[in-house]
C-alpha positions in Angstrom: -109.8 -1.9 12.4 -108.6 -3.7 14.9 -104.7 -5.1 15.0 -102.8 -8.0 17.0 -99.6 -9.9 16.7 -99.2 -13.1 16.9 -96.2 -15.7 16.2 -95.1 -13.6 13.6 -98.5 -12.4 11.8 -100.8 -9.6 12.2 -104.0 -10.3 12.9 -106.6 -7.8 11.7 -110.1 -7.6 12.0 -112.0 -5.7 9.6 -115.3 -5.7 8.6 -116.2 -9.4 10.9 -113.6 -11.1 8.5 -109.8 -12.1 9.7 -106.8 -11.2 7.7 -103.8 -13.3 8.6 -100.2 -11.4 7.2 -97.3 -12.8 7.6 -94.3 -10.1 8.4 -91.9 -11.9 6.9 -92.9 -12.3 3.5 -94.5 -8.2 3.5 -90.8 -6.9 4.5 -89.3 -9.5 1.8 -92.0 -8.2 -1.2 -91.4 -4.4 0.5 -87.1 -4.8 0.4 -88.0 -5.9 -3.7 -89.1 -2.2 -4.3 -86.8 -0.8 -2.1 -84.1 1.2 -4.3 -80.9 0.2 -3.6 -77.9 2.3 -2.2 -74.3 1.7 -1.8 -72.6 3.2 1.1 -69.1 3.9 1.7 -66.7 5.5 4.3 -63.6 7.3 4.7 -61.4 8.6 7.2 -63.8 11.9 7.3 -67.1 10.6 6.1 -69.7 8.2 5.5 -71.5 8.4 2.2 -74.9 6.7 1.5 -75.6 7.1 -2.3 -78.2 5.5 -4.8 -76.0 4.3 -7.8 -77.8 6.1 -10.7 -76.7 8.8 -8.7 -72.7 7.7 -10.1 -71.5 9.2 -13.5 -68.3 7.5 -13.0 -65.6 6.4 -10.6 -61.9 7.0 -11.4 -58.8 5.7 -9.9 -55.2 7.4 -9.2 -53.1 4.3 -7.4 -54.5 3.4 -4.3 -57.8 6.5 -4.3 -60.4 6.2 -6.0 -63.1 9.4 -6.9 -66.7 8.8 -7.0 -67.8 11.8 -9.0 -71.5 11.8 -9.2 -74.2 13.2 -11.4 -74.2 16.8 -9.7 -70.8 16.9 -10.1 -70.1 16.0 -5.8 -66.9 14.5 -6.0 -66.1 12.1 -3.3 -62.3 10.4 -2.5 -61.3 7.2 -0.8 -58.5 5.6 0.3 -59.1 2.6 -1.8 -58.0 1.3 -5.2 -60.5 0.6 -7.9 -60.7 -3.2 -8.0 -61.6 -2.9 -4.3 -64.2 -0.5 -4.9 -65.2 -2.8 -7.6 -65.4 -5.5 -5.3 -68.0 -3.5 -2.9 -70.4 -2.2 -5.9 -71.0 -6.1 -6.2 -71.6 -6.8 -2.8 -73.8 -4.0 -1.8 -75.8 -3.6 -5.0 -75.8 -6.9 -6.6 -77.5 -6.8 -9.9 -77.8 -3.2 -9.9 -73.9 -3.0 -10.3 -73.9 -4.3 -13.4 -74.8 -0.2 -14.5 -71.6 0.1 -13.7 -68.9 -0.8 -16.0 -64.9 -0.6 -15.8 -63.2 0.9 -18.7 -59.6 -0.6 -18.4 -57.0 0.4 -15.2 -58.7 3.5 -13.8 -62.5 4.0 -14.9 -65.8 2.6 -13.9 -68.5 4.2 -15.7 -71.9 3.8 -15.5 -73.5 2.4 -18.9 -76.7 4.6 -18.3 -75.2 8.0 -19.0 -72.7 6.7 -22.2 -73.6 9.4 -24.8 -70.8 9.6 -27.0 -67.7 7.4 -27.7 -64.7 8.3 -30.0 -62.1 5.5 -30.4 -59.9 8.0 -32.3 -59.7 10.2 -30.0 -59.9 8.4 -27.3 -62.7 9.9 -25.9 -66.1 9.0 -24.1 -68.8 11.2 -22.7 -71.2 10.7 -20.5 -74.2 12.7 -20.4 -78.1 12.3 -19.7 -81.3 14.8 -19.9 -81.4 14.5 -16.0 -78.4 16.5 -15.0 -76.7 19.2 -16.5 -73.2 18.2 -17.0 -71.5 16.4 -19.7 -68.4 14.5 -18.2 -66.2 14.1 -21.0 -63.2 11.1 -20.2 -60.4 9.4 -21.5 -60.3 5.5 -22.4 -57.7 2.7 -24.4 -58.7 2.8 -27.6 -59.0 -0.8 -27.3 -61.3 -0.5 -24.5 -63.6 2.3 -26.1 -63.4 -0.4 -29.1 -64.6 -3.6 -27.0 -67.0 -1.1 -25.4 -68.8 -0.2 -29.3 -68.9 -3.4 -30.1 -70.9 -4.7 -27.2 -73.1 -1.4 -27.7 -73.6 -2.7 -31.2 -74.5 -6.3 -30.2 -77.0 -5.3 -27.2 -78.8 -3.2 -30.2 -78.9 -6.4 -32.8 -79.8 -8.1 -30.2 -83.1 -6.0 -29.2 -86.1 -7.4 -30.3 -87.8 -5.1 -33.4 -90.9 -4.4 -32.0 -89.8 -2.4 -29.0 
């Protein structure tokens, strides 16, 4: 095979027959499959993290914790509506995994095991890793937060 580039396509001969590709549209199709990642800084360190890698994110004033599915706790010097603000800017769709639960908790919806309004009480838990993170929520947000599970399961179509 036999390969040239011209005004922005390969040009390959193979087999007496010319194939024209256009690079633009092959790294378009290519950043489609590409998983995405969300990266983030600190004063210390940078950190470059795929987000179903993210249990949860929680919030004490003006840090917030990344605390991820191996346990790997990260802390930055940023409140939580500002990290909110970057999940949607570097992950797009894919941040909409990842839920906030009132003043201080962004969860992601993936891992929600268990939810107890009584006591207050959510945890987040999945066959892939081995820890259950067990967290604290509103009753009124663990409340909203059943009731849309409840809906997206009326919602499903039957024969799934």
């Amino acid at each position: 095979m036999n390969f040239t580039q011209q005004n922005g396509y390969f040009i390959q001969y193979h087999e007496n027959h010319l194939i024209m590709t256009d690079l633009e549209s092959k790294f378009t199709a290519v950043e489609c499959f590409m998983p995405k990642y969300i990266i983030l800084t600190n004063s210390n360190e940078v950190v470059r993290v795929s987000p179903e890698r993210i249990a949860y994110i929680t919030s004490d004033g003006n840090y917030s914790s990344m605390i991820l599915i191996d346990s790997e706790k990260h802390v930055f010097s940023f409140n939580l509506s500002a990290f909110e603000k970057i999940l949607a800017e570097q992950l797009d769709r894919e941040a909409q995994t990842l839920i906030r639960l009132g003043k201080r908790l962004i969860i992601n919806s993936k891992y929600i095991h268990y939810i107890n309004i009584s006591k207050q009480q959510i945890i987040l838990s999945d066959i892939s890793f081995p820890t259950k993170f067990t967290l604290k929520a509103s009753k009124e947000v663990l409340r909203a937060l059943k009731t849309t599970l409840e809906e997206s399961i009326r919602i499903m179509p039957n024969n799934l």
